[in-house]
Structure formats: structure tokens, C-alpha cells
N, C-alpha and C positions, 0 to 999 in steps of 0.2 A: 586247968579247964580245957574241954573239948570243944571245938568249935566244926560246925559243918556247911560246908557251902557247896551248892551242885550246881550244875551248867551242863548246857552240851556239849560245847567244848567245840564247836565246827566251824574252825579252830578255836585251840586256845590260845586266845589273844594277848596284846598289850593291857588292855581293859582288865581281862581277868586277873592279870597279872599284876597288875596294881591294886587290884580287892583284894586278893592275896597278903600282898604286902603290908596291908592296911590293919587284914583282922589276923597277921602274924604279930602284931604290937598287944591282941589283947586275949590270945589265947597263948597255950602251949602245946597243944596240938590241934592238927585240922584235918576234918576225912573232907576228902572233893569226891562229890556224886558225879558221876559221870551219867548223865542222863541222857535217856533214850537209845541205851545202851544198847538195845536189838534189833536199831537200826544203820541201816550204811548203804554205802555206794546208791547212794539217789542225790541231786540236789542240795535240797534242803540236808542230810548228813551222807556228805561225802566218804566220811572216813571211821572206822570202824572203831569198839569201844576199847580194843586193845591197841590201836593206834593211839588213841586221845590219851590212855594211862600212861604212853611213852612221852606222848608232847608234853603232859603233865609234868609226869614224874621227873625226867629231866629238866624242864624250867624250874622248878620246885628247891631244885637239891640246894643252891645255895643259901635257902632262904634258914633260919636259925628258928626252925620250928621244923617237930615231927610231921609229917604228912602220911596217909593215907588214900591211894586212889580207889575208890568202889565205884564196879559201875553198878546201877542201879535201870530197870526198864522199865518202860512206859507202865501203866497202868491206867486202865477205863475205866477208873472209878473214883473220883475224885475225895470222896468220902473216906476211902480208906487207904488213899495216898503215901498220906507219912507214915501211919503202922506198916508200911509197904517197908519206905525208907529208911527206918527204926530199924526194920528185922533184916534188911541188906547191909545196914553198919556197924561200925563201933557203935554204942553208946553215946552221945553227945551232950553237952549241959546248952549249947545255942546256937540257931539257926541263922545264917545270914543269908538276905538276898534280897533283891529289888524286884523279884515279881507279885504283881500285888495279887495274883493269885496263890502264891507257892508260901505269902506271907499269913496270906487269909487263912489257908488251911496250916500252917505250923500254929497258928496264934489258936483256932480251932481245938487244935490237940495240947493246948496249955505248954506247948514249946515258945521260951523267948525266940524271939526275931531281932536283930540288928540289921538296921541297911546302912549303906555305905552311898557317899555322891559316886555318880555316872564316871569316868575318864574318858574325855572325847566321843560320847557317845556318838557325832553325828559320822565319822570315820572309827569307832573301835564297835563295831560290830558284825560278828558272822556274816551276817548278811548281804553287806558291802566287802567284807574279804570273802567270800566265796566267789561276790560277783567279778570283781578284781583278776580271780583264779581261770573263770570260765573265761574271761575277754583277754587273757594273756598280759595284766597291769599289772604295776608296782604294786606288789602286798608283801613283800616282807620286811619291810619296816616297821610292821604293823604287829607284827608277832615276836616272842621271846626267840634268838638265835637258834636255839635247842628244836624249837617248831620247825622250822627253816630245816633243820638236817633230817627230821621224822620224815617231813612232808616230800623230801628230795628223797630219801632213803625208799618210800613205798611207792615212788610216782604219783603221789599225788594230787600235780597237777593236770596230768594226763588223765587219768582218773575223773577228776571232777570236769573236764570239759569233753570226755567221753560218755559218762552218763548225763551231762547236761543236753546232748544232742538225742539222747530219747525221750520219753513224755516224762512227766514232770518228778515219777517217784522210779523211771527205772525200768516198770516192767510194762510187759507188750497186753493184749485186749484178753489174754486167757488168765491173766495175772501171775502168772512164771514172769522167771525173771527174762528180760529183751535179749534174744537170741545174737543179736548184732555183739 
């Protein structure tokens, strides 16, 4: 059985990494969506989708399950989402995830959904390691090893508290990207 789970991945965390681990006990293989794959270098996704298929794919190897990284990009239309996500992947028999939107619309298209408990939700989320990244804090404890040498490896963290210091997604008042 195929199992598919996406994320953004900005990074990919401890958290993830343990969902991972979780729905590798009930599948034999797993495509990971890389979502919002068209975007990068702002904030909110630092790091590009060919970076995250590294953080991935690397943390991934030792686990005793096939992986697939796809990325997968945004889409404006929530209605036809997952035929979106279908026609970007392998084939899949089940969706995992804890977005209660991303479960509404699998359940929608007559895809099973499995969710999984939180790990450490109030410390394993993007959003506290990004902000960790931007103030110069402890964050890699926080993420699989393999993360740690991607994120060293592209400058990363120069990166995310470079474009932390322009507006919010990066670019300047003409919508190019900040000259700076």
C-alpha cells in the first residue's frame, strides 16, 4: 500500500519526522508532497522546493520504506486541489495529515485520510524554527541531522534572516523581487 503525506517542509522537522516514522509501520511506500513548491526565499518559505527534497530525501533514507519526494504547487482552487495532487503523484491508496482542511478536501474526493497525534507541537513547528533561524537561536535540535548539513550547505540561515529584513514575502512596492 501507498501512502501520501505533504507538508511544506520550511523545514523539515523533528515533528515531520516522526509522522514519518509512524505511517512507515502501516504503509510500504510513501510519496511526501512538497508543498508550495513555487515558492521560496521569503519568510514564511525560506527555502526552495529542490532544497526541501534534499532535507527530505536525505532524512528519509534510513527509514525501511520506499519514498518518493514530489513537489507539488499551490493551487487557487480548493475544489480541485487534490485532482491537482493525484496528477503530480504516484498513485496513492491514503492520505495522511492533520490539516482539517487538506483532510476535508481528500475525504471530499473519497480519498481515506489517517491522522496521526501532534509531536511537540508547541516547539516542532516551522514557524518557531524559522523564527529561531531569523534571531540567531538553538534550532537544530529541532530538525533531523541531514537538515542541519542541507541548511549549512545552501546558507540557509543567512538566507532566512536576509529576506527576513525586507517586507514580509521578499519583494519591493513594484512586486519584483527586493533589489537589496
Amino acid at each position: 500500500m501507498r501512502g501520501f503525506y505533504i507538508g511544506r517542509f520550511q523545514p523539515y522537522h523533528n515533528g515531520h519526522h516522526q509522522m514519518v516514522k509512524e505511517i512507515a509501520t502501516e504503509v510500504d511506500e510513501l510519496v511526501l508532497g512538497i508543498g508550495s513548491a513555487g515558492d521560496s526565499h521569503s519568510t514564511r518559505n525560506p527555502f526552495t522546493a529542490g532544497e526541501r527534497i534534499m532535507m527530505v530525501a536525505k532524512s528519509v533514507v534510513d527509514f525501511d520504506i520506499t519514498t518518493y519526494a514530489v513537489p507539488i504547487e499551490d493551487l487557487e482552487r480548493n475544489s480541485v486541489w487534490v485532482s491537482h495532487v493525484q496528477s503530480m503523484s504516484p498513485a496513492f491508496d491514503v492520505a495522511y495529515s492533520n490539516n482539517p482542511l487538506v483532510i476535508q478536501l481528500f475525504k471530499e474526493a473519497g480519498v481515506e485520510v489517517r491522522q496521526s497525534p501532534m509531536f511537540n507541537r508547541g516547539v516542532l513547528q516551522g514557524t518557531e524554527l524559522r523564527n529561531r533561524m531569523m534571531n540567531g537561536e538553538e534550532w537544530r535540535s529541532l530538525v533531523p541531522e541531514p537538515v542541519v548539513g542541507v541548511i549549512d550547505e545552501i546558507g540557509g540561515i543567512e538566507r532566512i534572516q536576509r529576506v527576513s529584513d525586507t517586507d514580509s514575502d521578499g519583494r519591493d512596492s513594484d512586486g519584483g523581487p527586493d533589489p537589496e
